[in-house]
N, CA, C and O atoms as CSV, one atom per row, in Angstrom:
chain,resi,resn,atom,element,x,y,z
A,1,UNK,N,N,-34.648,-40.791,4.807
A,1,UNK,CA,C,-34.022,-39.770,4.005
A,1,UNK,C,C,-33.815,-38.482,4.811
A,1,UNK,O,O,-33.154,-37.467,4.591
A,2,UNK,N,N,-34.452,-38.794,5.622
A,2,UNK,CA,C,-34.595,-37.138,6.252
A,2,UNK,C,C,-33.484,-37.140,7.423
A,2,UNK,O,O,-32.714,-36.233,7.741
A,3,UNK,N,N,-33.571,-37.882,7.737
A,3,UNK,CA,C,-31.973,-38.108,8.879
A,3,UNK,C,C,-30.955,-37.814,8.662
A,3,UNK,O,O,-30.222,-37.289,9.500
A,4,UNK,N,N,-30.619,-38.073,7.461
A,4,UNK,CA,C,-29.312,-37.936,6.561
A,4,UNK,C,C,-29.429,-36.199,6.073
A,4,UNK,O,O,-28.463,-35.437,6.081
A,5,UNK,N,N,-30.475,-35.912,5.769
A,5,UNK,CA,C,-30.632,-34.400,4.766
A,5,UNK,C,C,-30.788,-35.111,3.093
A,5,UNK,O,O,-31.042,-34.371,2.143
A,6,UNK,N,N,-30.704,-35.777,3.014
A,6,UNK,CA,C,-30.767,-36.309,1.334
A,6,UNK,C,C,-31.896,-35.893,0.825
A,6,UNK,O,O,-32.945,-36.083,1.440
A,7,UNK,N,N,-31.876,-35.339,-0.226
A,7,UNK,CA,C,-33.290,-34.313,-1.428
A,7,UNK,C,C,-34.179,-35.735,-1.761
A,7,UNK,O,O,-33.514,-36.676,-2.196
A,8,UNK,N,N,-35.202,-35.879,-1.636
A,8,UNK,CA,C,-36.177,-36.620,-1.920
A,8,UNK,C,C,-36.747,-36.797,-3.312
A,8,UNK,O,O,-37.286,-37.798,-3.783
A,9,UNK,N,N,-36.503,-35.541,-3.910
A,9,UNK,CA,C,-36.854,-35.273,-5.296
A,9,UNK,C,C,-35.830,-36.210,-6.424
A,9,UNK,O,O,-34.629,-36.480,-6.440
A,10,UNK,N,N,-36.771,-36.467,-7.151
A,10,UNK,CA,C,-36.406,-37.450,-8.162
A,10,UNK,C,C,-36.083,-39.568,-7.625
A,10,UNK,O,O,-35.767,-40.435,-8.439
A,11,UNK,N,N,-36.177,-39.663,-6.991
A,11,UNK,CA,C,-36.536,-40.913,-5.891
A,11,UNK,C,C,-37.189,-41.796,-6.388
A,11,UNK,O,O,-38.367,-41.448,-6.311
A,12,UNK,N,N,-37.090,-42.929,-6.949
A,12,UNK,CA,C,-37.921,-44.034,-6.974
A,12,UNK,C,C,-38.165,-45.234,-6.539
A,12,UNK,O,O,-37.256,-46.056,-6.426
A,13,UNK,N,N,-39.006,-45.416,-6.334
A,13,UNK,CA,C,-38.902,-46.547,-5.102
A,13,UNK,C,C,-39.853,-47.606,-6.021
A,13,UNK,O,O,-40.800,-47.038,-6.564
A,14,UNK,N,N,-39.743,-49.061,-6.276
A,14,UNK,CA,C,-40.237,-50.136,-7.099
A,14,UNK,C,C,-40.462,-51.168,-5.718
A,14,UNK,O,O,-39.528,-51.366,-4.941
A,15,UNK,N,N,-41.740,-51.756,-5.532
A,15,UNK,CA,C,-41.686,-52.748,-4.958
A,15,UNK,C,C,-42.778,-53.844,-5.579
A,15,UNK,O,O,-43.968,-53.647,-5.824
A,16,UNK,N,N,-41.762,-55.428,-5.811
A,16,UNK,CA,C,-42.221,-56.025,-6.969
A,16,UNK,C,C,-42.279,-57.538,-5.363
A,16,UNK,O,O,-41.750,-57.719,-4.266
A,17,UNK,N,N,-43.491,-58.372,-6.475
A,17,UNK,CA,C,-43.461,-59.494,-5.979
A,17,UNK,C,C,-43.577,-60.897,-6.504
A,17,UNK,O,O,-43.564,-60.822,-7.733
A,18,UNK,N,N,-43.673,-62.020,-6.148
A,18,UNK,CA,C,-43.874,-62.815,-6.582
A,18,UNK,C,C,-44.942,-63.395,-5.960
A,18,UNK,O,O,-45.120,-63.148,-4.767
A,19,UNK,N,N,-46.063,-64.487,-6.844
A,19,UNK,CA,C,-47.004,-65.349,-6.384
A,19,UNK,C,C,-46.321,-66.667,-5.740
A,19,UNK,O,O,-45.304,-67.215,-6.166
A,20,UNK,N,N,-47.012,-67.017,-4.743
A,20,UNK,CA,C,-46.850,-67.964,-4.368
A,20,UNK,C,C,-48.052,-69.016,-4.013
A,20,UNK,O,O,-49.125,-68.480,-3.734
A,21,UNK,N,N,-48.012,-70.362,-3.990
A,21,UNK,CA,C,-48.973,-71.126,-3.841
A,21,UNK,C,C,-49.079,-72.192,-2.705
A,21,UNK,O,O,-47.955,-72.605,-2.422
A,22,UNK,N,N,-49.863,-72.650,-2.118
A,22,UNK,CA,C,-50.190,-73.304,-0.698
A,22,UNK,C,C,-49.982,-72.671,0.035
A,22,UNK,O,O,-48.831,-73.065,0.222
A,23,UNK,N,N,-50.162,-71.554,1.054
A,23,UNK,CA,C,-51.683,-70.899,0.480
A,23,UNK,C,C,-51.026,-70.183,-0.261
A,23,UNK,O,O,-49.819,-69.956,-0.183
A,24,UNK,N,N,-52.487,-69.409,-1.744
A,24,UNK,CA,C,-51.819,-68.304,-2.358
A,24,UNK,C,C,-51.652,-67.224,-1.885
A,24,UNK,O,O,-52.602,-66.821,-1.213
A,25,UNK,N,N,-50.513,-66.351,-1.995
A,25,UNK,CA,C,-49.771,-65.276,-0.987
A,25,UNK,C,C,-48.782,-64.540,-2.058
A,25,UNK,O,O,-48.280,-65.069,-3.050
A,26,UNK,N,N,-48.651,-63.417,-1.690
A,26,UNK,CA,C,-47.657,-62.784,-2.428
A,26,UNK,C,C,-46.472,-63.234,-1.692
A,26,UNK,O,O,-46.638,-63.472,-0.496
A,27,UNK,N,N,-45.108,-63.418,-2.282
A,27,UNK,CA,C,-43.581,-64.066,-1.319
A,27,UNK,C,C,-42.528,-63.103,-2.608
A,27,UNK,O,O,-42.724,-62.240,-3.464
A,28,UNK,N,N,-41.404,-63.888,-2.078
A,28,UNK,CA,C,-40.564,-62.815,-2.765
A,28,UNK,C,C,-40.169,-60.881,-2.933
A,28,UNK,O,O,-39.883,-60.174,-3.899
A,29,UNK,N,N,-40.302,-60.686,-1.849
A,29,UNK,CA,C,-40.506,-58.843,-2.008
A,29,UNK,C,C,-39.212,-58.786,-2.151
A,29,UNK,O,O,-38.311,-59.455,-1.647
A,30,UNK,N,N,-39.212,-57.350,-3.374
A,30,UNK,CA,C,-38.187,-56.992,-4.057
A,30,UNK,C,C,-38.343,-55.648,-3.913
A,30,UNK,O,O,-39.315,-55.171,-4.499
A,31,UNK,N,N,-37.515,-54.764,-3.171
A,31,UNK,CA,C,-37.277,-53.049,-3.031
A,31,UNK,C,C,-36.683,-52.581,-3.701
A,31,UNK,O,O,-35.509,-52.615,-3.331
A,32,UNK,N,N,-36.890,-51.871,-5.011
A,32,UNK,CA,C,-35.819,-51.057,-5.530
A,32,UNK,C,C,-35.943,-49.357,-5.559
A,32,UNK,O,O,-36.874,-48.681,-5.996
A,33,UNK,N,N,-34.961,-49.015,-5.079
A,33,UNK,CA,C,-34.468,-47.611,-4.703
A,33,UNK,C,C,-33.857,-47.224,-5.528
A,33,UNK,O,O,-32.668,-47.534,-5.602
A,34,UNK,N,N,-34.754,-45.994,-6.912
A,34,UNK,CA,C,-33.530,-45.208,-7.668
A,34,UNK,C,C,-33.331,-43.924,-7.084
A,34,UNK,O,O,-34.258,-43.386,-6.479
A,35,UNK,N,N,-31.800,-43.169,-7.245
A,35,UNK,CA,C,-31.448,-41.939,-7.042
A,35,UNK,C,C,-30.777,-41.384,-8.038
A,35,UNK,O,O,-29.870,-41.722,-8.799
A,36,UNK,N,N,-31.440,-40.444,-7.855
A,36,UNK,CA,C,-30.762,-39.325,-9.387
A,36,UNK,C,C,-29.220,-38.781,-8.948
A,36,UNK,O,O,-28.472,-38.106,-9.656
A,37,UNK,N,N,-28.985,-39.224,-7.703
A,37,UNK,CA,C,-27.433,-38.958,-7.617
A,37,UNK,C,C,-26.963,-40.116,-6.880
A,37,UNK,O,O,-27.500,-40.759,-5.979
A,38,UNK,N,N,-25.566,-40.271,-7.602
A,38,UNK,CA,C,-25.174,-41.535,-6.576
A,38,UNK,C,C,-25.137,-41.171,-5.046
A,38,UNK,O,O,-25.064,-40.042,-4.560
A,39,UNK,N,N,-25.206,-42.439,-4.366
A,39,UNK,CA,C,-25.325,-42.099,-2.914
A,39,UNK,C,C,-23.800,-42.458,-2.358
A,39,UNK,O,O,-22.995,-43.014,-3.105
A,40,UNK,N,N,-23.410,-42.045,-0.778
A,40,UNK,CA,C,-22.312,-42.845,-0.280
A,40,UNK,C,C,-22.452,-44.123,-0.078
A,40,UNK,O,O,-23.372,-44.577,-0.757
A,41,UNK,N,N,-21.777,-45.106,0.753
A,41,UNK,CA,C,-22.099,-46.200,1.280
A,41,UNK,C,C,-22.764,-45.823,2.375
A,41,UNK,O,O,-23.436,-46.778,2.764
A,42,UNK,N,N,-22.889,-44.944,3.014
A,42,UNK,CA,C,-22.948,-44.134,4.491
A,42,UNK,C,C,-24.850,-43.988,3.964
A,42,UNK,O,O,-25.866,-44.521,4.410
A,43,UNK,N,N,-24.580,-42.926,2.751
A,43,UNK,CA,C,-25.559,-43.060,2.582
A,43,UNK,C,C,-27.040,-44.056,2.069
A,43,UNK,O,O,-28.254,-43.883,2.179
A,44,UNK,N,N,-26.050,-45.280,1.398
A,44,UNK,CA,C,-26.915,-45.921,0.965
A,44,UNK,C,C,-27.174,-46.677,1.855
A,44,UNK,O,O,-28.092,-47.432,1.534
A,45,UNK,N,N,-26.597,-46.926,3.365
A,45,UNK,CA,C,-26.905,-47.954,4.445
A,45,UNK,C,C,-27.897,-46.969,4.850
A,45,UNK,O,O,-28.561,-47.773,5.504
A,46,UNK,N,N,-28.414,-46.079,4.964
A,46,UNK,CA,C,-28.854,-44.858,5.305
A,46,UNK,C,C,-30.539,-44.941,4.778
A,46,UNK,O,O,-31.538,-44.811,5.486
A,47,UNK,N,N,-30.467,-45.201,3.301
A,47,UNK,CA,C,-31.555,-45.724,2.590
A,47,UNK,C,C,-32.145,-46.895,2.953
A,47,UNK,O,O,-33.327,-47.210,2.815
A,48,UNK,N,N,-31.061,-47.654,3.524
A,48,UNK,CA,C,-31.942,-49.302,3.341
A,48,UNK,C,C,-32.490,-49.365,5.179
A,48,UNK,O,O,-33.453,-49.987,5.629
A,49,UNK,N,N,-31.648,-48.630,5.821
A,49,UNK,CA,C,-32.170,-48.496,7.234
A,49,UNK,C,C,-33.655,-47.950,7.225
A,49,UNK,O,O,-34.611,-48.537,7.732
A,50,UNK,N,N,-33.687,-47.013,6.721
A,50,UNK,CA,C,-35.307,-46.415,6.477
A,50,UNK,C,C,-36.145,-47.423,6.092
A,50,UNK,O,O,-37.010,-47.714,6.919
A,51,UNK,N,N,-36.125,-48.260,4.698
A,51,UNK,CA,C,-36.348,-49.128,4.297
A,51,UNK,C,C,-37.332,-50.348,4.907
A,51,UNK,O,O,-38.455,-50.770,4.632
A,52,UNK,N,N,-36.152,-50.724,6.012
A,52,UNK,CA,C,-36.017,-51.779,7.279
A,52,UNK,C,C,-37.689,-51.233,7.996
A,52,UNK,O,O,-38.804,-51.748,8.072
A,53,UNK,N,N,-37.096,-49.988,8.400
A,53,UNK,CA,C,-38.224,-49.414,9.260
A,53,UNK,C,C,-39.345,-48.874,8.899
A,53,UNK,O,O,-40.027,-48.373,9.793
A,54,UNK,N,N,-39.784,-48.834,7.652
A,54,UNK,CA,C,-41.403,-48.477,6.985
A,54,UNK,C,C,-42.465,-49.450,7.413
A,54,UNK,O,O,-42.320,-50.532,7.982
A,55,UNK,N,N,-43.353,-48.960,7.096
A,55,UNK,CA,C,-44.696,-49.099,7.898
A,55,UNK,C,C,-45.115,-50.756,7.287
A,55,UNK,O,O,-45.532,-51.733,7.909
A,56,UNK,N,N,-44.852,-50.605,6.053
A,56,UNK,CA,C,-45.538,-51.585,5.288
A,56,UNK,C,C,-44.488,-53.430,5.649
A,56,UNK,O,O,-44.860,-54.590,5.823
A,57,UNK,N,N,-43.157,-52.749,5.604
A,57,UNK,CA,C,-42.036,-54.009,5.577
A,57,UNK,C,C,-42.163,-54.012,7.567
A,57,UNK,O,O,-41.965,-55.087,8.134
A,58,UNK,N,N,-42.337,-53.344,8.016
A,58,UNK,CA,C,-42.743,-53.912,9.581
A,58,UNK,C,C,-44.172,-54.695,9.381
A,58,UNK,O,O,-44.267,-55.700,10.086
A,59,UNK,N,N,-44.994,-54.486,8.769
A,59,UNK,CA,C,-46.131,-54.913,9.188
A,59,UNK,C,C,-46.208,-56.461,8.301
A,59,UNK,O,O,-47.139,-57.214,8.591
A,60,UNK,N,N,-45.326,-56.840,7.358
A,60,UNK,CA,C,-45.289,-57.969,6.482
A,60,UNK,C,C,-44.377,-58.492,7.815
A,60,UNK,O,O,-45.061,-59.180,8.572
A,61,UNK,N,N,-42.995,-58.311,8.249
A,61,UNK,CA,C,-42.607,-59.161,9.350
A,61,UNK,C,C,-43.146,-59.181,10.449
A,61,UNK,O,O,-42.686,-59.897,11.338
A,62,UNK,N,N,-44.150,-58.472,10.629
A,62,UNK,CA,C,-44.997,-59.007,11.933
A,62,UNK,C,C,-46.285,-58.744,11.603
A,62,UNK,O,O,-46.775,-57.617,11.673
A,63,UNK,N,N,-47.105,-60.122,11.098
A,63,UNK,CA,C,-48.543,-59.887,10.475
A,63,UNK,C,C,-49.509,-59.352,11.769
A,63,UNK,O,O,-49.524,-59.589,12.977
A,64,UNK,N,N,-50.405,-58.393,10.735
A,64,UNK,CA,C,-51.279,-58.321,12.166
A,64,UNK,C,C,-52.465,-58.701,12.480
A,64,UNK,O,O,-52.957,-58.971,11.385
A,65,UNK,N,N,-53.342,-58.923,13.364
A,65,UNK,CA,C,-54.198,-59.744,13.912
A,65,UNK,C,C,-55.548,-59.630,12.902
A,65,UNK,O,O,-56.136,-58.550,12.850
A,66,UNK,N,N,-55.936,-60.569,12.247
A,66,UNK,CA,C,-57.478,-60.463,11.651
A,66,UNK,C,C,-58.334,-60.506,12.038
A,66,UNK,O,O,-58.124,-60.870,13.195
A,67,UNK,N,N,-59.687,-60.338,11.859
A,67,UNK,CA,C,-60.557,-60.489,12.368
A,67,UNK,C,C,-61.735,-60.600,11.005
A,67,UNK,O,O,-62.009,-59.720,10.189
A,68,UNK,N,N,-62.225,-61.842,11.097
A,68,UNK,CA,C,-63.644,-61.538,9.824
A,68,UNK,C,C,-65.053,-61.856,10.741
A,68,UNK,O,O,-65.344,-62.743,11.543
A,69,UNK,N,N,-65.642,-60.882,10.298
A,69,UNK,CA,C,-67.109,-61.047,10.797
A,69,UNK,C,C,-67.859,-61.275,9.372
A,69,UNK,O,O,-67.787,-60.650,8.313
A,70,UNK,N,N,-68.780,-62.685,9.857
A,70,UNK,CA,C,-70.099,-62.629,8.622
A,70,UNK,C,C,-71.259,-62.661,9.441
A,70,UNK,O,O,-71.627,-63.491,10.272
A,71,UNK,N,N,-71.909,-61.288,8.931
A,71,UNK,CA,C,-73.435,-61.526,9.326
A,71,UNK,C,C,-74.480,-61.411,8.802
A,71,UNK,O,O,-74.694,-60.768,7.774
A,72,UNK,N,N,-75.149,-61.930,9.348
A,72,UNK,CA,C,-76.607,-61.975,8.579
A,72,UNK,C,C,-77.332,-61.052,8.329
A,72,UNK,O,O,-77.581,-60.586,9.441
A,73,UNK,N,N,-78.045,-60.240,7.314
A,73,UNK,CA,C,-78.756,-58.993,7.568
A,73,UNK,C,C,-79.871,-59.059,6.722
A,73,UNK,O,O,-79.754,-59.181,5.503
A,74,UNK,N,N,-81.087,-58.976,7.380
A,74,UNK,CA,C,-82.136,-59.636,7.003
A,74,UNK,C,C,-82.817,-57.750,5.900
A,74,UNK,O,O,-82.638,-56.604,6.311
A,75,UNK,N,N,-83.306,-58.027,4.988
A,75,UNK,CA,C,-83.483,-57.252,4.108
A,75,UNK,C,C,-85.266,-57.114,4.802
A,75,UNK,O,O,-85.957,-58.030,5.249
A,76,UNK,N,N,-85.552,-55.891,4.690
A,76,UNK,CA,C,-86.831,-55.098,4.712
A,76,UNK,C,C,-86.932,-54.235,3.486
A,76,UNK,O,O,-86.222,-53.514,2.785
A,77,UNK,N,N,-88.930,-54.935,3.634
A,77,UNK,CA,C,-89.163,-53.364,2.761
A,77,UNK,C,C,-89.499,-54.745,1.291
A,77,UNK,O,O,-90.179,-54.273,0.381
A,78,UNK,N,N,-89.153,-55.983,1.123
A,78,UNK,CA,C,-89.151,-57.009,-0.281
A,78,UNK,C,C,-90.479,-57.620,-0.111
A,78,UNK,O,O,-90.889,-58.445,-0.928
């Protein structure tokens, strides 16, 4: 938004999903972008470019590395 100059105020942003099963996973992501004023095309490619590039929709197309630790921790003091 800020590239463009576009007012941020009044903005809604919906992101919906669906369940999925084997394994269970959220699938289906759905972005919806309201604006209290219509946008151009200029601008609305403008919106979905940002979109593209957020933190969260980069990090779903490129998962990142896990790691689980279980350890043992022996209780004192029982």
């Amino acid at each position: 938004m800020n590239r463009r100059k576009l007012a941020s105020q009044g903005i809604k942003v919906r992101v919906t999903a669906e369940k999925a099963k084997h394994p269970a996973r959220l699938d289906e992501f759905r972005i919806e972008v309201e604006t209290p004023v219509a946008l151009s095309e200029e601008d609305q490619n403008g919106v979905a470019a940002a979109a593209h590039r957020c933190l969260i929709h980069n990090t779903l197309l490129n998962p990142p590395h896990i790691e689980l630790a279980v350890k043992h921790v022996a209780l004192s003091g029982l």
